[in-house]
DOFIDREN-714184 format. One line per 8 residues: number of its first residue (from 1); for each residue z, y, x of C-alpha. Coordinates in Angstrom, 3 decimals. Example, Ala and Ser with C-alpha at 12.3 -4.5 7.8 and 13.67 -1.06 7.14 Angstrom:
DOFIDREN-714184
1) 7.800,-4.500,12.300 | 7.140,-1.060,13.670
END
This chain:
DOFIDREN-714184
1) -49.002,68.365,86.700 | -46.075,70.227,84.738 | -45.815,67.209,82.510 | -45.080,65.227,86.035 | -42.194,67.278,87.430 | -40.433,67.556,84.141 | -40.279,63.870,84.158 | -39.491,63.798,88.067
9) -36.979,66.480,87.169 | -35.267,64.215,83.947 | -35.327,61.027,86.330 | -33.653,62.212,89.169 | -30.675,64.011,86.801 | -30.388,60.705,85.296 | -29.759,59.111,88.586 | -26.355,62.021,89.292
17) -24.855,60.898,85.369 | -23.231,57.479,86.388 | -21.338,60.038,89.195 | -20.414,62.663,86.591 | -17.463,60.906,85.240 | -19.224,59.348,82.326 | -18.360,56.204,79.853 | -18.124,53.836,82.457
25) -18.449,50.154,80.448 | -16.417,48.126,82.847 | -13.388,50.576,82.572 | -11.501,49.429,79.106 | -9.542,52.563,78.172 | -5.642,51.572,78.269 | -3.701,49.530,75.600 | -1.354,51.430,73.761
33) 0.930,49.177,71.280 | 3.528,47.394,70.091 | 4.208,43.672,71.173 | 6.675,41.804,70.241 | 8.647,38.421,69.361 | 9.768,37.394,65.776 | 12.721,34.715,65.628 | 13.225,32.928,62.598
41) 16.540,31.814,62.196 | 16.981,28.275,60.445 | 13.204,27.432,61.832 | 10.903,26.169,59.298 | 13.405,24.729,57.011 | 14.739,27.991,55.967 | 11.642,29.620,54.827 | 10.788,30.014,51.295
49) 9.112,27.237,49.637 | 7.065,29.677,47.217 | 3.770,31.402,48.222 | 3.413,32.922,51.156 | -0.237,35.254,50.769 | 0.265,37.015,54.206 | 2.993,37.939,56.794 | 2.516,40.776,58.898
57) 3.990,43.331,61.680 | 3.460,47.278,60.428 | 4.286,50.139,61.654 | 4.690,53.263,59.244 | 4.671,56.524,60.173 | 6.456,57.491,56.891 | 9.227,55.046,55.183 | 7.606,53.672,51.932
65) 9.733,55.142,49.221 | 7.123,53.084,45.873 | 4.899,50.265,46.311 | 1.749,53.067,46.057 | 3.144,54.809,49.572 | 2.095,51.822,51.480 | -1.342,51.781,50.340 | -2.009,55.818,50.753
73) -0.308,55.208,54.391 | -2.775,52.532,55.160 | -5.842,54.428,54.038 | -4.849,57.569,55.689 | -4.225,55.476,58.795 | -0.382,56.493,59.171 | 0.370,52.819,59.770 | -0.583,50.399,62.410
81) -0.671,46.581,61.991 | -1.270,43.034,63.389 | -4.456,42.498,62.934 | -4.259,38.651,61.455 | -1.675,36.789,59.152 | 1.427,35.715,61.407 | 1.949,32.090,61.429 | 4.400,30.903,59.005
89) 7.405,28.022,58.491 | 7.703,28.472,61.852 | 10.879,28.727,64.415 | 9.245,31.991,66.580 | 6.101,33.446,66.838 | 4.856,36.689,68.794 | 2.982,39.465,67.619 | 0.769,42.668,69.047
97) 0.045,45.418,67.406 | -2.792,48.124,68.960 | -1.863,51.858,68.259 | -4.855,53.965,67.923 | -4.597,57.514,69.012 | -1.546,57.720,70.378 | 1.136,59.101,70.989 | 2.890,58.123,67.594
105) 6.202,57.749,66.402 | 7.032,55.584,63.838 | 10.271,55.871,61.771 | 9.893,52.518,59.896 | 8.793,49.345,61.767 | 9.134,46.222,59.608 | 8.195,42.260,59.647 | 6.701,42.273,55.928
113) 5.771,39.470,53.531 | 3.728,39.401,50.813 | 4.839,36.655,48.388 | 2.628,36.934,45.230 | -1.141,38.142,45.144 | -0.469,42.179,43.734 | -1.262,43.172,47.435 | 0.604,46.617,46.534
121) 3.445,45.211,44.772 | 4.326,41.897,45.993 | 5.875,42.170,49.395 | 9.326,41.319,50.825 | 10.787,43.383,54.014 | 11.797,40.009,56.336 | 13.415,42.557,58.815 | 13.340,46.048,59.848
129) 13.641,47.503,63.557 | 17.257,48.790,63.860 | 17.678,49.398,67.595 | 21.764,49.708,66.111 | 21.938,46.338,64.736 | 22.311,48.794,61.032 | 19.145,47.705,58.985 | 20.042,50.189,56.423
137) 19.131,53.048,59.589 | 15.602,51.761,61.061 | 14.611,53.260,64.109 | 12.388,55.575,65.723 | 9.865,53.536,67.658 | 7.676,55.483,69.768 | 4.286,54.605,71.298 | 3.167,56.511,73.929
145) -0.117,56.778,75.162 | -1.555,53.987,77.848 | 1.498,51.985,77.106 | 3.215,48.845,75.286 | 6.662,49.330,73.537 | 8.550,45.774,73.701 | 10.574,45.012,69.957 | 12.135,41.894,68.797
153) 13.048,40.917,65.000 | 14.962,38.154,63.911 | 14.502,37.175,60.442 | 17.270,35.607,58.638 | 15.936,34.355,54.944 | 19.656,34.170,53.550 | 20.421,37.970,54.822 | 17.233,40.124,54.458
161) 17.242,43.775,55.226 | 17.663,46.353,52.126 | 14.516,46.331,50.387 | 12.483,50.373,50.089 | 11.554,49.917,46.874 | 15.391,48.771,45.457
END
């Protein structure tokens, strides 16, 4: 008999939990990111005819001052990054980038390529955000929480920004 209200007792508390403000699956807790458009000026003509291993929007929460920076920022997740290689030899493409626990603010946003196969060593800054127009003084980009920050690049092969690691 006490085995029987104990389980009367657990079945009716489990029928007041979906009203207690619980994990509700339908609900999809709100994006927080950066999206985004990348121009390529000269379209597909102008990009470089070597190897292209990956192209990629990141997100640093420290500038990279040597190649190593970029791989303890990744591992310590203090960077944020598409997800996928960007399309390449291309005119335009667009790009999203989720933030995970935001808010962050990030000092050093960059369209990056990586042109030979040292994954640390090997990659070219295509262009940094600059709200200015000043590449040589990125800006603060700040995420907040529940909410998309907007950012355009236009990458110019002939007239890249100054490179971190120069």
């Amino acid at each position: 008999m006490k085995r029987r209200s104990i389980i009367v007792t657990i079945c009716v508390l489990m029928g007041f939990l979906p009203g207690c403000g619980g994990l509700d699956p339908t609900i999809e807790p709100a994006f927080s990111g950066i999206r985004g458009t990348i121009t390529f000026s000269g379209g597909p003509s102008a990009w470089p005819t070597d190897s292209i291993y990956d192209l990629r929007v990141v997100a640093f929460e420290e500038q990279p001052k040597v190649p190593a920076d970029i791989i303890a920022s990744l591992i310590r997740q203090r960077a944020s990054f598409t997800p996928t290689m960007l399309p390449v030899r291309i005119d335009s493409c667009t790009f999203e980038i989720e933030v995970l626990a935001p808010p962050r603010v990030f000092p050093y946003v960059v369209v990056a390529m990586q042109v030979g196969p040292n994954f640390q060593q090997d990659w070219l800054m295509l262009d940094v955000y600059a709200p200015t127009g000043d590449k040589t003084q990125p800006g603060l980009l700040r995420v907040p929480s529940g909410d998309v920050v907007n950012i355009r690049f236009a990458v110019d092969f002939a007239n890249l920004p100054p490179q971190p690691f120069n």
